[in-house]
C-alpha positions in Angstrom: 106.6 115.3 119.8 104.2 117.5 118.3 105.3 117.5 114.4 101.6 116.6 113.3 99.6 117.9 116.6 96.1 117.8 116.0 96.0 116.3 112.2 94.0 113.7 111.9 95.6 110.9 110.0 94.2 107.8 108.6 96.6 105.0 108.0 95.8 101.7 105.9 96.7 98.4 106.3 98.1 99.7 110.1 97.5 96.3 111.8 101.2 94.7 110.8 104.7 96.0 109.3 105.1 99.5 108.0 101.4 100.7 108.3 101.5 99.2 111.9 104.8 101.6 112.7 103.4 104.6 110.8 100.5 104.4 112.7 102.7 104.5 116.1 105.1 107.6 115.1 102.4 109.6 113.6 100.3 109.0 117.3 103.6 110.0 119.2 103.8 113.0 117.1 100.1 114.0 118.3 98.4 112.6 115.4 94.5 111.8 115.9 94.9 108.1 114.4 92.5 106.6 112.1 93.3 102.6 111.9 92.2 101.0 108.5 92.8 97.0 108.1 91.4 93.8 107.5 93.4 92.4 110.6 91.1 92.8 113.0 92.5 91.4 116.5 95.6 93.3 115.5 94.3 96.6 114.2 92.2 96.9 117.1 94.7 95.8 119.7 97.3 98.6 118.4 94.0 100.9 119.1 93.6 99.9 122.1 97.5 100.3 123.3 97.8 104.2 121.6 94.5 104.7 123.8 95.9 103.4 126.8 98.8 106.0 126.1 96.9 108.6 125.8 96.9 109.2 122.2 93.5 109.1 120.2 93.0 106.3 117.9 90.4 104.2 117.0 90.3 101.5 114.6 87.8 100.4 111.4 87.5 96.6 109.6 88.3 98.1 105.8 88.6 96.2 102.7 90.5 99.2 100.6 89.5 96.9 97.6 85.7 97.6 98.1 84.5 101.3 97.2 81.7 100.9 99.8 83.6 99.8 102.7 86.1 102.6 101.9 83.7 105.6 101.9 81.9 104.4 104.7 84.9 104.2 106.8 86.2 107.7 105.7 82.9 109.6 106.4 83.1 107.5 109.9 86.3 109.4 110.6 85.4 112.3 109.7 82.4 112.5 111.8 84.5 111.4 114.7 87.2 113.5 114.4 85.5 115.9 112.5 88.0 116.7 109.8 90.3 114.6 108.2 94.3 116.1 107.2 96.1 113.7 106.5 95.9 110.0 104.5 98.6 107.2 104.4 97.6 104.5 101.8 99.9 101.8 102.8 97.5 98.8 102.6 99.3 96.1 99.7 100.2 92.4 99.2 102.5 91.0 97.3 100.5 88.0 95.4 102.0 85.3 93.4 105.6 84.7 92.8 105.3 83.3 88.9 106.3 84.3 85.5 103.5 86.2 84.0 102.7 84.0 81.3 101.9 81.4 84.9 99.8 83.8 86.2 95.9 83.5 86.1 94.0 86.4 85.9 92.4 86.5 88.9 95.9 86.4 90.8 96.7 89.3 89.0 93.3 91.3 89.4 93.5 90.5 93.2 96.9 92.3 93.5 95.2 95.0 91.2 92.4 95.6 93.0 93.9 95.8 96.6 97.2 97.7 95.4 96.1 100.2 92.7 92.1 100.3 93.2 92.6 100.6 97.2 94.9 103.6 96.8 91.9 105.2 94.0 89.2 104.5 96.3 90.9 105.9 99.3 92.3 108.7 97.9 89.1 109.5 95.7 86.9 110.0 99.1 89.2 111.4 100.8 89.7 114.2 98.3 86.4 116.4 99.7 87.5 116.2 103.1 91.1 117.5 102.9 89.2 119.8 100.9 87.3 120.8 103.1 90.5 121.1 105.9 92.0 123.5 103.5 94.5 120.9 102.3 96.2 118.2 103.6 99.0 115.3 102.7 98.0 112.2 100.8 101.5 109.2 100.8 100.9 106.7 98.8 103.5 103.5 99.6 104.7 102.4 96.6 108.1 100.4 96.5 111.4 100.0 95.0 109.5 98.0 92.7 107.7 101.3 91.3 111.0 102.7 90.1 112.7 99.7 88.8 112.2 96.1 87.7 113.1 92.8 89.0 112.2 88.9 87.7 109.7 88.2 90.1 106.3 89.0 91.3 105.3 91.0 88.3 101.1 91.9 89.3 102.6 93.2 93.1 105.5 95.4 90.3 102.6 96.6 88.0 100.4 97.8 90.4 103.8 99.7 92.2 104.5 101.2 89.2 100.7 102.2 88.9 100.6 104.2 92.2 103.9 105.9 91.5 101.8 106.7 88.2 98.9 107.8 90.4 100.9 110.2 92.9 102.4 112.2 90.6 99.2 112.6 88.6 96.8 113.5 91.4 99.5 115.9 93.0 99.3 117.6 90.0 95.5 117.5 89.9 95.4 118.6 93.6 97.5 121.5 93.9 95.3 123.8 93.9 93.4 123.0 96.4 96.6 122.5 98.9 96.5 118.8 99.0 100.4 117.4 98.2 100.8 113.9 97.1 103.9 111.9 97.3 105.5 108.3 97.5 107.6 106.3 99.5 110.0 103.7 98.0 110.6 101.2 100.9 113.8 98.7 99.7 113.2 95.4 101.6 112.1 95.9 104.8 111.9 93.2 107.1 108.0 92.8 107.9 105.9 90.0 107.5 105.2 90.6 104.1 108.6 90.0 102.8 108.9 87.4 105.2 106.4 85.7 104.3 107.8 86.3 100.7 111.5 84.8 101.4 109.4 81.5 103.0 107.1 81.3 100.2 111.0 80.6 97.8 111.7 77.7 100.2 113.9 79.7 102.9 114.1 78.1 106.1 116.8 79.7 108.2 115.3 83.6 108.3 118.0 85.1 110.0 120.2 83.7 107.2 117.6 85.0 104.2 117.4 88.4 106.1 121.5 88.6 105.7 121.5 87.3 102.3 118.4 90.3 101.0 120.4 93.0 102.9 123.6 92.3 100.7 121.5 93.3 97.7 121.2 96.9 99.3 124.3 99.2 99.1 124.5 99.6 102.7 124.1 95.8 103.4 121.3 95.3 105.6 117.7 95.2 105.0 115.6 98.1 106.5 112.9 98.2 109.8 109.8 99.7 109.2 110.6 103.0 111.6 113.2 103.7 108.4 109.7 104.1 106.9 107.5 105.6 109.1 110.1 108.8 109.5 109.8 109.2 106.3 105.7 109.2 106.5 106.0 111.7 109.7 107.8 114.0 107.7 105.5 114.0 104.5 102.1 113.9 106.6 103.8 117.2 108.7 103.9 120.6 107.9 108.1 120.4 107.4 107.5 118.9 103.9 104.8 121.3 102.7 106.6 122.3 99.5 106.8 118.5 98.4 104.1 117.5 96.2 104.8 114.8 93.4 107.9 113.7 94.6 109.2 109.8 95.2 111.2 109.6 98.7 113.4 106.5 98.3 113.9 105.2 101.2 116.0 102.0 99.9 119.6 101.6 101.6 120.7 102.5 98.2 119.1 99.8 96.2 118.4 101.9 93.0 121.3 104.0 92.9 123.3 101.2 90.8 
């Protein structure tokens, strides 16, 4: 219960899905919780339930694709909670489903500047307060998708790929000063984002699209997003804190063909 006691933690995108879940375990595992989304009524209702339990958490309106929304928000929580330890940039969408050469540029720079330029911003004014902790634990969510390729949604695949890029790069940049950075590799896991994907390709019967996506993972089911947020809990906690650069695949053996 105590496995990140008194770090505070700033989770994107924590409104729906995997941040949403992150954003619960880390609080239950005495986290000081940080809420970024655009999602308002949700972001701020998941505040308002970890208060009611007892656990601190407050919630921010962030667009991780503006620079000035994101360094307000980060100085906010740091002047509330005073410090900052951890940061989980989980904040993505998944854009078009088209062939690139169908794709318009400002599908793909959409994708771009939410995926790869919300991680950078996050992570870039972040940097002087984990600093200033003495270290801390940046996870970047990237996805199966930054590890292999597939024929479909190819701006939401670049910009995985990118952040995988991104981790191990600023882990390596980082290391002296005590910050570890690593990714997550989620297979499909069933949140609204992928539902929302298997609709947009015409499915109809959900429980029948969850069944047939779980038979393209090894241990034939899809994944929840606690599979996830276990993963995050252990990477944002001291028991991972010789782990810095690493991918944690967390995929029901999707990429181990």
């Amino acid at each position: 219960m105590n496995r990140v006691k008194g770090k505070t933690c700033i989770v994107t995108g924590a409104a729906l899905g995997i941040g949403r879940a992150c954003a619960q375990r880390l609080a239950e595992e005495g986290a000081n919780l940080a809420l970024f989304d655009v999602i308002d009524d949700e972001g701020r209702g998941l505040a308002d339930a970890l208060q009611d339990q007892g656990m601190p958490a407050r919630y921010w309106h962030v667009d991780v694709a503006s620079e000035r929304s994101v360094q307000a928000a980060i100085d906010g929580v740091a002047n509330h909670y005073g410090s900052i330890n951890v940061l989980v940039n989980n904040a993505g969408i998944a854009g078009v489903d088209k062939p690139t050469h169908e794709v318009t540029e400002d599908e793909w720079d959409r994708v771009q500047a939410v995926n790869v330029k919300g991680v950078f911003f996050c992570t870039k004014h972040a940097i002087a307060h984990l600093r200033r902790a003495g270290g801390g634990s940046i996870v970047n969510l990237s996805s199966i998708y930054g590890l292999v390729g597939a024929p479909d949604v190819p701006p939401y695949h670049a910009s995985k790929g990118a952040v995988s890029l991104m981790t191990r790069t600023d882990a390596m940049f980082y290391a002296p000063d005590r910050i570890r950075v690593n990714s997550v590799h989620p297979g499909y896991i069933w949140t609204p984002m992928v539902i929302g994907h298997v609709s947009s390709g015409g499915a109809t019967d959900l429980a029948a699209a969850r069944e047939e996506l779980g038979q393209l993972h090894p241990l034939g089911h899809v994944g929840e997003p606690d599979d996830i947020a276990w993963g995050v809990v252990y990477l944002a906690s001291d028991e991972s804190k010789f782990m810095t650069g690493a991918a944690l695949v967390i995929d029901g053996g999707y990429t181990a063909r």
